[in-house]
DSSP file (Angstrom, degrees, kcal/mol; ACC not computed):
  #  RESIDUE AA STRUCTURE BP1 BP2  ACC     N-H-->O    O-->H-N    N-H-->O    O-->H-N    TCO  KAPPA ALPHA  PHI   PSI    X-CA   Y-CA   Z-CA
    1    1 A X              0   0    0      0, 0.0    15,-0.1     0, 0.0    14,-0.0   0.000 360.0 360.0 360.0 120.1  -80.7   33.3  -16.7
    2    2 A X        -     0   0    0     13,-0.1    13,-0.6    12,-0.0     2,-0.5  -0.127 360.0-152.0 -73.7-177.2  -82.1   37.1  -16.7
    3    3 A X        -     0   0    0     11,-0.2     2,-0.4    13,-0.1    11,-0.2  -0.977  16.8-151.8-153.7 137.5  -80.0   39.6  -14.0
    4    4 A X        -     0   0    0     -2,-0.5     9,-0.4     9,-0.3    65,-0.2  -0.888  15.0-168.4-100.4 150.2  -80.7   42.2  -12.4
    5    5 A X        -     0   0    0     63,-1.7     9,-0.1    -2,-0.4     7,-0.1  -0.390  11.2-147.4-148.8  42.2  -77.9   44.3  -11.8
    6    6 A X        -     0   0    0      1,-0.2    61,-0.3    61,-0.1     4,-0.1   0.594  15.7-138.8 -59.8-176.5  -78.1   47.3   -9.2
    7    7 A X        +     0   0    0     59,-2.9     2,-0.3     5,-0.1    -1,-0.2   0.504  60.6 107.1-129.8   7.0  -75.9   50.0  -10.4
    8    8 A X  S >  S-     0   0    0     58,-0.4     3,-4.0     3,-0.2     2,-0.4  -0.647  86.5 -12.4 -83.5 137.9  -74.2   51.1   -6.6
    9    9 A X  T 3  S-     0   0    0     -2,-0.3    -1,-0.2     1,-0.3     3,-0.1   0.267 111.2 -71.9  70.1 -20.6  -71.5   50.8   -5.3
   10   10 A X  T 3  S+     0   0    0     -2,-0.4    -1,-0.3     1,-0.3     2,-0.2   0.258  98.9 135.5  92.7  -0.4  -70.1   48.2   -7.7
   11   11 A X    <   -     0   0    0     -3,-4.0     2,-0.4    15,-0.1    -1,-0.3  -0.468  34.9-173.3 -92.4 168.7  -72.6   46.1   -6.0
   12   12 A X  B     -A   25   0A   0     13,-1.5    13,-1.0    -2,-0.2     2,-0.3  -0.914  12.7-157.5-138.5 163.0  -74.9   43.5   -8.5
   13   13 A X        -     0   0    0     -9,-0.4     2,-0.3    -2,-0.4    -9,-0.3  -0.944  14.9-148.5-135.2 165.7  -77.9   41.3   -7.5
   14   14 A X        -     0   0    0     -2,-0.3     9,-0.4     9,-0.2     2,-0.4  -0.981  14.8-170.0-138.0 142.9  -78.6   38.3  -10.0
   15   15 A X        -     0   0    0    -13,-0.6     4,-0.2    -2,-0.3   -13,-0.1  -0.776  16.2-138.2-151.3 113.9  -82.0   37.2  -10.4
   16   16 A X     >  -     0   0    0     -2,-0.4     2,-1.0     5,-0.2     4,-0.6   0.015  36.0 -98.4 -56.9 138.6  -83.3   34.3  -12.0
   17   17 A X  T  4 S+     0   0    0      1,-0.3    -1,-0.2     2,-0.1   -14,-0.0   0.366 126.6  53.5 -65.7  32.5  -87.0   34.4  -14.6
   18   18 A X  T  4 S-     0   0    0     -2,-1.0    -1,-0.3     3,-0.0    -2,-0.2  -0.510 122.7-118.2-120.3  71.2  -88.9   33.0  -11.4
   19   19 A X  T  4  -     0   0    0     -4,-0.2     3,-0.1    -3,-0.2    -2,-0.1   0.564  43.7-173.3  19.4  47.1  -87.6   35.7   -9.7
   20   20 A X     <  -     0   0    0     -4,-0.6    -1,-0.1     1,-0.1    64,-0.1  -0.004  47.0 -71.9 -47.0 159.0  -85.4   33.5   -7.1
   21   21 A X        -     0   0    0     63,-0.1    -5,-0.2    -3,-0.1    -1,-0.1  -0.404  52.5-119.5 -68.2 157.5  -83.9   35.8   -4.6
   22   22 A X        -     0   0    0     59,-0.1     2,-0.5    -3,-0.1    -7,-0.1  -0.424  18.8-128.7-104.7-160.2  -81.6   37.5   -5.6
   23   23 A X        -     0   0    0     -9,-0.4     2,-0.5    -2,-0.1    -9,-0.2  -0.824  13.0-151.8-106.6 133.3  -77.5   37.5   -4.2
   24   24 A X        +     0   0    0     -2,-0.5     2,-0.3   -11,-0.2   -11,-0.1  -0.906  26.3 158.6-125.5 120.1  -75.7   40.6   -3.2
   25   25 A X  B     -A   12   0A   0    -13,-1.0   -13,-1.5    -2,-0.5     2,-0.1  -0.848  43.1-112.6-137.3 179.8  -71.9   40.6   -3.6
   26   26 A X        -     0   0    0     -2,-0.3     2,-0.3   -15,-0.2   -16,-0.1  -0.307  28.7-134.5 -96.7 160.5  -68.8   43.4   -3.9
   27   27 A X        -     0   0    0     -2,-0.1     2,-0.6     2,-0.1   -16,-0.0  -0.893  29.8-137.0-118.2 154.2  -67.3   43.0   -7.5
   28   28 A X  S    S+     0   0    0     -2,-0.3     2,-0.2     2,-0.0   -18,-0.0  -0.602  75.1  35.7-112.7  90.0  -63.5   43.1   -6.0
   29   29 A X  S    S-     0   0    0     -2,-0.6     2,-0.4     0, 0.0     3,-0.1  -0.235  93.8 -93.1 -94.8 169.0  -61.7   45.4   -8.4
   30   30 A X        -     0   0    0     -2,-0.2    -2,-0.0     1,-0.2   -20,-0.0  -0.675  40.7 -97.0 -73.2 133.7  -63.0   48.5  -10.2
   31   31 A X        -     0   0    0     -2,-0.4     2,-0.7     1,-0.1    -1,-0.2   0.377  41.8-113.4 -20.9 141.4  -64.3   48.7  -13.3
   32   32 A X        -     0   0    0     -3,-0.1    -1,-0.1     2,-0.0    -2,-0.0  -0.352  35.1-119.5 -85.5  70.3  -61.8   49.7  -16.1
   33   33 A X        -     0   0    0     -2,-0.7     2,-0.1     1,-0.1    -1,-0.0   0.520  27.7-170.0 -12.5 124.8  -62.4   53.2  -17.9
   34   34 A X        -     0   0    0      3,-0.0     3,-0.2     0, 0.0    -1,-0.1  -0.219  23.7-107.9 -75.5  22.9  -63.0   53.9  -21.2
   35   35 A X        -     0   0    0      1,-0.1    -2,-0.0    -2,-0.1     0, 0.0   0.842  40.9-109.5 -58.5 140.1  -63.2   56.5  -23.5
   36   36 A X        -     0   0    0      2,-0.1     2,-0.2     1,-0.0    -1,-0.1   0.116  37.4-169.3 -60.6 144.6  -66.2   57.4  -24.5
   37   37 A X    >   -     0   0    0     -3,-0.2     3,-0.7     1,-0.1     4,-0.2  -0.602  41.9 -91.9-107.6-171.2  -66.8   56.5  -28.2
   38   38 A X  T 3  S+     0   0    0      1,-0.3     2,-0.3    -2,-0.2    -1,-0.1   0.772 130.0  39.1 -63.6 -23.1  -69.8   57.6  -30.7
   39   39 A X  T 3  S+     0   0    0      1,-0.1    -1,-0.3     2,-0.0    -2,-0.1  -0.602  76.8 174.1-118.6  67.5  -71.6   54.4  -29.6
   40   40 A X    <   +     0   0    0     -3,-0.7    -1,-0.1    -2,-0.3    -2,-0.1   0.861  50.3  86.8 -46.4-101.1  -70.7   54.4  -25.9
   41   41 A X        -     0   0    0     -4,-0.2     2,-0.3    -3,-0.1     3,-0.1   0.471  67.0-141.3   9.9 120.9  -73.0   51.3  -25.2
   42   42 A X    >>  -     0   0    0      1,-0.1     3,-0.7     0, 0.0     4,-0.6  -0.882  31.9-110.3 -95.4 150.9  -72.5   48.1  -25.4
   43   43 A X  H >> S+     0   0    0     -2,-0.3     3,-2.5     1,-0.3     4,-1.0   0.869 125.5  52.9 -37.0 -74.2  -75.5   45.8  -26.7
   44   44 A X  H >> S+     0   0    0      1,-0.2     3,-1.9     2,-0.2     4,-1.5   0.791 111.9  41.9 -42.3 -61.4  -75.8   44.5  -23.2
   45   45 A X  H <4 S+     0   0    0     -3,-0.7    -1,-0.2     1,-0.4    -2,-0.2   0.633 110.9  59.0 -54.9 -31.0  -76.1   48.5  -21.5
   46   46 A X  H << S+     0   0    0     -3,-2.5    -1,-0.4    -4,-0.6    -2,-0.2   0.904 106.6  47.9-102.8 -33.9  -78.4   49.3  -24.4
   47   47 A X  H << S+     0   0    0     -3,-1.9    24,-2.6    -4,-1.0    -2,-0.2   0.801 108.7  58.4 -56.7 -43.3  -81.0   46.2  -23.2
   48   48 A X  E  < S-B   70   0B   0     -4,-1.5     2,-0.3    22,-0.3    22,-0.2  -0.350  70.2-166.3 -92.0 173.3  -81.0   47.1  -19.9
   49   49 A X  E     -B   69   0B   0     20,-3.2    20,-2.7    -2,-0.1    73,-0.1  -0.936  28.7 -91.4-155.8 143.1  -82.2   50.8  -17.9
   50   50 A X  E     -Bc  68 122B   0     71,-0.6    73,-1.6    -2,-0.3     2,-0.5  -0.306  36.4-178.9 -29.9 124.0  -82.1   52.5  -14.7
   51   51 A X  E     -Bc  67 123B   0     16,-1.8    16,-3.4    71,-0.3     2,-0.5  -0.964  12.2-163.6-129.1 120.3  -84.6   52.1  -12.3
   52   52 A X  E     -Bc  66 124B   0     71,-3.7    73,-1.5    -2,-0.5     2,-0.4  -0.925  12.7-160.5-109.2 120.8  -84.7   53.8   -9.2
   53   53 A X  E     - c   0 125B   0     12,-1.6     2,-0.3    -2,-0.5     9,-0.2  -0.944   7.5-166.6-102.5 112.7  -87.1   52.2   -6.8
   54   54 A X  E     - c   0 126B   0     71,-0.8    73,-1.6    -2,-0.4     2,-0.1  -0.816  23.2-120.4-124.6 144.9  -88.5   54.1   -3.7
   55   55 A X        -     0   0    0     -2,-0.3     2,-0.3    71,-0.2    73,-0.1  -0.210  25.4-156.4 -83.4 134.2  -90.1   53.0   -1.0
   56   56 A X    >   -     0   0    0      4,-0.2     3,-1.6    -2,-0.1    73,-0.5  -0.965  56.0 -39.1-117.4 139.8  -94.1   54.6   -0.2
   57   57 A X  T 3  S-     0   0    0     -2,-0.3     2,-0.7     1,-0.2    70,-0.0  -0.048 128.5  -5.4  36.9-120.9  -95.8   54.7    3.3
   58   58 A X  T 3  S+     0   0    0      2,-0.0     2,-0.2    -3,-0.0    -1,-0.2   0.082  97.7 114.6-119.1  56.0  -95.1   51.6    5.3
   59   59 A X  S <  S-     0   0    0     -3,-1.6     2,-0.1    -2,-0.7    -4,-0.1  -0.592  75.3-104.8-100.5 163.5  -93.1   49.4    2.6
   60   60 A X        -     0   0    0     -2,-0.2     2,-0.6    26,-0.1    -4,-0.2  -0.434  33.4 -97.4 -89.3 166.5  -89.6   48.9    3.9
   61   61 A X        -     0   0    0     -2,-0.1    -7,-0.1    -6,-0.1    -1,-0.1  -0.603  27.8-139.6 -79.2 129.8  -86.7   50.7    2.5
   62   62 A X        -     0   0    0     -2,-0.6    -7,-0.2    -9,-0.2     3,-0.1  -0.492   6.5-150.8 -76.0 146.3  -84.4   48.9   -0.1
   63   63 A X  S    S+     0   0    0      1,-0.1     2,-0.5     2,-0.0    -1,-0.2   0.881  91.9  47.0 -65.4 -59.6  -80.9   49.7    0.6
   64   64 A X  S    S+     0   0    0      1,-0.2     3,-0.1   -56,-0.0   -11,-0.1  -0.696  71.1 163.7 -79.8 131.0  -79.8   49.4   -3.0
   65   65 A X        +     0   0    0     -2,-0.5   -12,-1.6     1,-0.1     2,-0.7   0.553  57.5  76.2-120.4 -15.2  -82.7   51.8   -5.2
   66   66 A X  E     +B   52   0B   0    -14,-0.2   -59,-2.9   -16,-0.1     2,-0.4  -0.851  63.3 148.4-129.3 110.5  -81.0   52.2   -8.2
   67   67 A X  E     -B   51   0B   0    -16,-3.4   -16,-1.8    -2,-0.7     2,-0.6  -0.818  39.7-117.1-117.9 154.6  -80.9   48.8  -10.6
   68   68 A X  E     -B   50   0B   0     -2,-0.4   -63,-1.7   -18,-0.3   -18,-0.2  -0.984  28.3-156.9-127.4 139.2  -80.8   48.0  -14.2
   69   69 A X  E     -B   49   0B   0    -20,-2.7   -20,-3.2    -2,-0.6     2,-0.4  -0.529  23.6-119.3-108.3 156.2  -83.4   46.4  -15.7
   70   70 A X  E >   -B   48   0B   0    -22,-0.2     3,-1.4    -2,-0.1   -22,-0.3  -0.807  30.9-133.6-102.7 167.5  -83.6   44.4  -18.6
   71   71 A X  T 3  S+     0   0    0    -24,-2.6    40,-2.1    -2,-0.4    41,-0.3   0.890 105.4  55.7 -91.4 -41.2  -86.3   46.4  -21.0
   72   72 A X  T 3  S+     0   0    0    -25,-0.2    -1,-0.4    38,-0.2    40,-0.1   0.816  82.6 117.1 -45.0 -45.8  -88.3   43.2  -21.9
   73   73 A X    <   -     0   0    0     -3,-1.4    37,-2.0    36,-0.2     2,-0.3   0.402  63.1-142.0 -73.5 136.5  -88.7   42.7  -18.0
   74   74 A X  B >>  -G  109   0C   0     35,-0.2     4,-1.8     1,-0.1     3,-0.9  -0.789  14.4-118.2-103.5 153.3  -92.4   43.0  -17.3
   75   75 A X  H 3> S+     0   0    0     33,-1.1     4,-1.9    30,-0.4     5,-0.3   0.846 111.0  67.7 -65.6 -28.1  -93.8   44.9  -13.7
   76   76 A X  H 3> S+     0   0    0     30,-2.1     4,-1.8     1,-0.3    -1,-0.3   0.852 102.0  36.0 -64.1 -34.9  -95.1   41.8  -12.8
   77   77 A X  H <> S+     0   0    0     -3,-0.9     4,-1.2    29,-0.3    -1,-0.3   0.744 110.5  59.7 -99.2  -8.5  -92.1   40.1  -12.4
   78   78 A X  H  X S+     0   0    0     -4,-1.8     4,-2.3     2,-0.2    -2,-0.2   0.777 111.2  48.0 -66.4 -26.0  -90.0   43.1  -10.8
   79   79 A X  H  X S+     0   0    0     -4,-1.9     4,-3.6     2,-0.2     5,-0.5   0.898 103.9  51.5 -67.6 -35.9  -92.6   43.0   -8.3
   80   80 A X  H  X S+     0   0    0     -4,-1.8     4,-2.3    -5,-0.3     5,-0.3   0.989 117.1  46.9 -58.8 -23.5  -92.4   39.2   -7.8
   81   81 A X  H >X S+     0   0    0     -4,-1.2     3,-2.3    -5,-0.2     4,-1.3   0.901 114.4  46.6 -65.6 -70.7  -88.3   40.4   -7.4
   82   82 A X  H 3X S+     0   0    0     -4,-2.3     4,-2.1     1,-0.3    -1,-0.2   0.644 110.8  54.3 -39.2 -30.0  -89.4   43.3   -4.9
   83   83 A X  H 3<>S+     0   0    0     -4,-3.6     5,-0.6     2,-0.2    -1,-0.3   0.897 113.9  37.0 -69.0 -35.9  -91.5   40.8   -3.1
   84   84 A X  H X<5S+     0   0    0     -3,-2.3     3,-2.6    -4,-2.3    -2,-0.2   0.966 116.7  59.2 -79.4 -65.4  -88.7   38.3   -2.5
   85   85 A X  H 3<5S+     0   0    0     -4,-1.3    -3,-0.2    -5,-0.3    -1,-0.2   0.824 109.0  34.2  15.8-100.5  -86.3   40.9   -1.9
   86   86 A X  T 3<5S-     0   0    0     -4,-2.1    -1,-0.3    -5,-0.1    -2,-0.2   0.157 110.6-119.6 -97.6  53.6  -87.3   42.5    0.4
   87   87 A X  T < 5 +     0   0    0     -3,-2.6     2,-0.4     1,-0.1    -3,-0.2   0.730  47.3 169.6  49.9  94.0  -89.0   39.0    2.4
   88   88 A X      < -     0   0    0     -5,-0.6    -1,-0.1     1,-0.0     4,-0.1  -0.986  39.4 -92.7-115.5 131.9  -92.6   40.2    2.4
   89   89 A X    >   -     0   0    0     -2,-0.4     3,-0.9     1,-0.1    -1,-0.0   0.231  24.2-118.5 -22.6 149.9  -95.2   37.8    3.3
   90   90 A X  T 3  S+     0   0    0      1,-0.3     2,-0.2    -3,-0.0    -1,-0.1   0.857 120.4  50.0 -75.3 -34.3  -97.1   35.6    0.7
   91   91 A X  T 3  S+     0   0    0      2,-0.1     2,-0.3     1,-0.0    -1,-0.3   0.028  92.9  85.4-103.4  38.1 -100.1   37.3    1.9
   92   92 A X  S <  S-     0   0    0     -3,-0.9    38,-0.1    -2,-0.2     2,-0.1  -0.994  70.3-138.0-115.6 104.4  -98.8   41.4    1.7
   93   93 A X        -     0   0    0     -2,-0.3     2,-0.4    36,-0.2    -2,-0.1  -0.280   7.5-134.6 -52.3 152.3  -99.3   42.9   -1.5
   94   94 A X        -     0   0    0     -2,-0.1     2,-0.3    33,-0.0    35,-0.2  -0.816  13.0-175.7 -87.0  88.7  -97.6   45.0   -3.6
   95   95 A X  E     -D  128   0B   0     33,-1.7    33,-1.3    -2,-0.4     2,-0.3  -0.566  10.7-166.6-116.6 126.4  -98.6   48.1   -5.6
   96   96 A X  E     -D  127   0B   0     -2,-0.3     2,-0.3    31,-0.2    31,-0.2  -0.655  16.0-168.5-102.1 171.4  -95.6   49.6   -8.1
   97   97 A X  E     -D  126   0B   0     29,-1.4    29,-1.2    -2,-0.3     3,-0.3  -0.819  13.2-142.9-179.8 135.8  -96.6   53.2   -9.4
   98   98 A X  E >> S+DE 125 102B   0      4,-0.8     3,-3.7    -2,-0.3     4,-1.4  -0.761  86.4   0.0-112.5 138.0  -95.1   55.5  -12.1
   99   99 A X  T 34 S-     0   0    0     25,-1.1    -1,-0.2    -2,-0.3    26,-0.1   0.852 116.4 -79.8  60.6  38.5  -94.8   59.1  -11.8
  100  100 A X  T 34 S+     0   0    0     -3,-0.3    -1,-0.3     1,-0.2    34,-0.2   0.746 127.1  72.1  45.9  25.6  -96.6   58.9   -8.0
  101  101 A X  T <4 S+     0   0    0     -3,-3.7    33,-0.9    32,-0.2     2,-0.4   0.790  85.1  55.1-140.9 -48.9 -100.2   58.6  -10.1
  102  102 A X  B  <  -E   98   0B   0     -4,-1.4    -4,-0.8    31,-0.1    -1,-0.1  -0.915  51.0-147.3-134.1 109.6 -100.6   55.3  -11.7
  103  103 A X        -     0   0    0     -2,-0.4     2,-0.2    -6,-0.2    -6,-0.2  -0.149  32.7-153.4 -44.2 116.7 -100.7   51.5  -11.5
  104  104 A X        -     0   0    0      1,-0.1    -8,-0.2     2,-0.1     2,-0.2  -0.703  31.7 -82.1-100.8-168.5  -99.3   50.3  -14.7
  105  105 A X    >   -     0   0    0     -2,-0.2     3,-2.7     1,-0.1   -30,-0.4  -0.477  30.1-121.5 -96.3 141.1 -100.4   47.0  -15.9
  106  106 A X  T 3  S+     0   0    0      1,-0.3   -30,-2.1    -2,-0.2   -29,-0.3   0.761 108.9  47.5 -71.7  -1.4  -98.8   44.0  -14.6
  107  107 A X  T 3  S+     0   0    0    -33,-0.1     2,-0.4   -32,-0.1    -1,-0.3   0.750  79.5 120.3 -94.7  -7.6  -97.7   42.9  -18.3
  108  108 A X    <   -     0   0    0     -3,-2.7   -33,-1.1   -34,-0.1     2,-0.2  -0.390  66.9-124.3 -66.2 127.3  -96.4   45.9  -19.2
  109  109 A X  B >>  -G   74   0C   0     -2,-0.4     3,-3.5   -35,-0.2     4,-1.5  -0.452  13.1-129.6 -70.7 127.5  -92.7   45.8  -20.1
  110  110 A X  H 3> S+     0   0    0    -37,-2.0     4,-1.4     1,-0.3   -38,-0.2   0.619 108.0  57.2 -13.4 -51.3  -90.0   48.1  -18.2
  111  111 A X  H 3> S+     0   0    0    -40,-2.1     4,-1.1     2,-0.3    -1,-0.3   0.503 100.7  51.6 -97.2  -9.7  -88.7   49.3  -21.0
  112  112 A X  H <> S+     0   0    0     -3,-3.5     4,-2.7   -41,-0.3     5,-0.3   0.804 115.2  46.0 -89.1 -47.9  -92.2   50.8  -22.8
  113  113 A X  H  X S+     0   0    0     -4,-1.5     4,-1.8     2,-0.2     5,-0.5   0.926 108.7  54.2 -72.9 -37.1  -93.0   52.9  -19.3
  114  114 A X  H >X S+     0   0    0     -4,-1.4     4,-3.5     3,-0.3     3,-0.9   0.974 108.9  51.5 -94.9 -66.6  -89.0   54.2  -19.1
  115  115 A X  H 3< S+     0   0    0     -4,-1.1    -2,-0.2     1,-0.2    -1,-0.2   0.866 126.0  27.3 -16.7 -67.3  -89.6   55.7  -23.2
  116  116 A X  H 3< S+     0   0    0     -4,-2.7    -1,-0.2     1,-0.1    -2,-0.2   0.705 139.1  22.0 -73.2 -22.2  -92.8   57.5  -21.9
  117  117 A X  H << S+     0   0    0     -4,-1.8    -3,-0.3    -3,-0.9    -2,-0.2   0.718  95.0 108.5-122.4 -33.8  -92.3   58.2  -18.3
  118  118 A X     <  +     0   0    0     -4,-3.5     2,-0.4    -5,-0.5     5,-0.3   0.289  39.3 174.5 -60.1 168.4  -88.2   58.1  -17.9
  119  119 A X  B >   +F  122   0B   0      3,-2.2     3,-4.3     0, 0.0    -1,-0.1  -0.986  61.9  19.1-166.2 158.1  -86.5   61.1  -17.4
  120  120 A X  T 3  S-     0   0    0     -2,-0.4     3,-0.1     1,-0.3    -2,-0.1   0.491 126.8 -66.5  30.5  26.6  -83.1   61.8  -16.7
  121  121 A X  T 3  S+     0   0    0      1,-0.1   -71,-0.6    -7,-0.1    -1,-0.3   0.327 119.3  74.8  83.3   2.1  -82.1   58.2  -18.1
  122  122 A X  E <  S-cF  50 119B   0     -3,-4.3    -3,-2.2   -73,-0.1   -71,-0.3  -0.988  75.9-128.7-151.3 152.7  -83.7   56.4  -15.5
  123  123 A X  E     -c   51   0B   0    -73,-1.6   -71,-3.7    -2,-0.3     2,-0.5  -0.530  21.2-144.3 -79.0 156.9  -87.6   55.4  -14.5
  124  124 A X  E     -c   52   0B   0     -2,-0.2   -25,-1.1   -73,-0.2   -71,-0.2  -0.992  18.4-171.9-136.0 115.0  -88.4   56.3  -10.9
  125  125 A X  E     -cD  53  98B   0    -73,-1.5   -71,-0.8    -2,-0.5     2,-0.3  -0.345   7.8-156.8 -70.5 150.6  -90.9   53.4   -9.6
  126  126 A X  E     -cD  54  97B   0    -29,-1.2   -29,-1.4    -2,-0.2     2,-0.2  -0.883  16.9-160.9-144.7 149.4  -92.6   54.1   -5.9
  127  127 A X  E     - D   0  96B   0    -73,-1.6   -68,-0.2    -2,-0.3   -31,-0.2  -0.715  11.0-178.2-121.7 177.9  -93.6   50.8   -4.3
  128  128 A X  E     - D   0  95B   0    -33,-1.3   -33,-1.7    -2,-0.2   -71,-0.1  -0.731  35.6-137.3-176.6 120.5  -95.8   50.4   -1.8
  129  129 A X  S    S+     0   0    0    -73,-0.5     2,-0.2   -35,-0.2   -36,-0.2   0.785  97.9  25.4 -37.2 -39.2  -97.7   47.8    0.8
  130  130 A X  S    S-     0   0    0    -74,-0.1     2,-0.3   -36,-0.1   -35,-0.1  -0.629 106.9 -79.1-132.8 176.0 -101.1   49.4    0.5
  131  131 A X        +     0   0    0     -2,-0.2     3,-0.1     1,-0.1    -2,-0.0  -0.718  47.6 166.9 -86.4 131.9 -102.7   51.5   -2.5
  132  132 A X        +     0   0    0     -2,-0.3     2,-0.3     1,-0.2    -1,-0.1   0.092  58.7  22.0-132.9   3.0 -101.4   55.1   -2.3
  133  133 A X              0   0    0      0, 0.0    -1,-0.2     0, 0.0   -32,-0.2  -0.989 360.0 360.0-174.4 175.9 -102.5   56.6   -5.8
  134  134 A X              0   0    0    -33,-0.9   -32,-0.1    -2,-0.3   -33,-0.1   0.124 360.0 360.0 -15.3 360.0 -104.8   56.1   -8.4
């Protein structure tokens, strides 16, 4: 089973590879602290990345924007998650865009566009109902 994880709040969303819907629950204590070591990361942490997803013109707003993804994860199937998500019709599209400019391709994996485009440790997605850039 793949996850998707949002990274707020302590809250997580779990989402299955045919992007089932996912579940949103409280984790009911806090995380434990750590100190950091030379390899802060764990193998899992190092698999996944930030992605902050923002809503364009008249797609609705996610509550949670900020997930980790796992890097293999291809756009095509974070849209089929965004579709389910947030309940969009089988017949409403979806258009993802990097950097406000460009469609990337639906096979491309997460984790290649966050290397080129990521910035401050995390990719910033804009989604969107209708085509708003390139």
């Amino acid at each position: 089973m793949t996850k998707l994880h949002s990274s707020s709040a302590g809250a997580f969303a779990k989402m299955s590879e045919n992007a089932d819907s996912p579940t949103e629950t409280q984790k009911e204590e806090p995380p434990t602290q750590h100190p950091p070591t030379e390899d802060s990361g764990t193998a899992d942490e190092k698999k996944k990345i930030d992605v902050l997803l923002k809503a364009v013109g008249d797609a609705p707003i996610m509550k949670t924007k900020k997930w980790a993804v796992e890097r293999g994860r291809t756009v095509h199937s974070l849209a089929q998650f965004i579709t389910r998500f947030l309940k969009l019709e089988p017949s409403e599209q979806l258009f993802i865009y990097v950097n406000q400019s460009f469609a990337p391709s639906p096979d491309q994996e997460v984790g290649v566009l966050f290397e080129c485009f990521g910035s401050d440790g995390k990719l910033v997605l804009h989604y969107c109902k209708s085509q708003a850039w390139g």
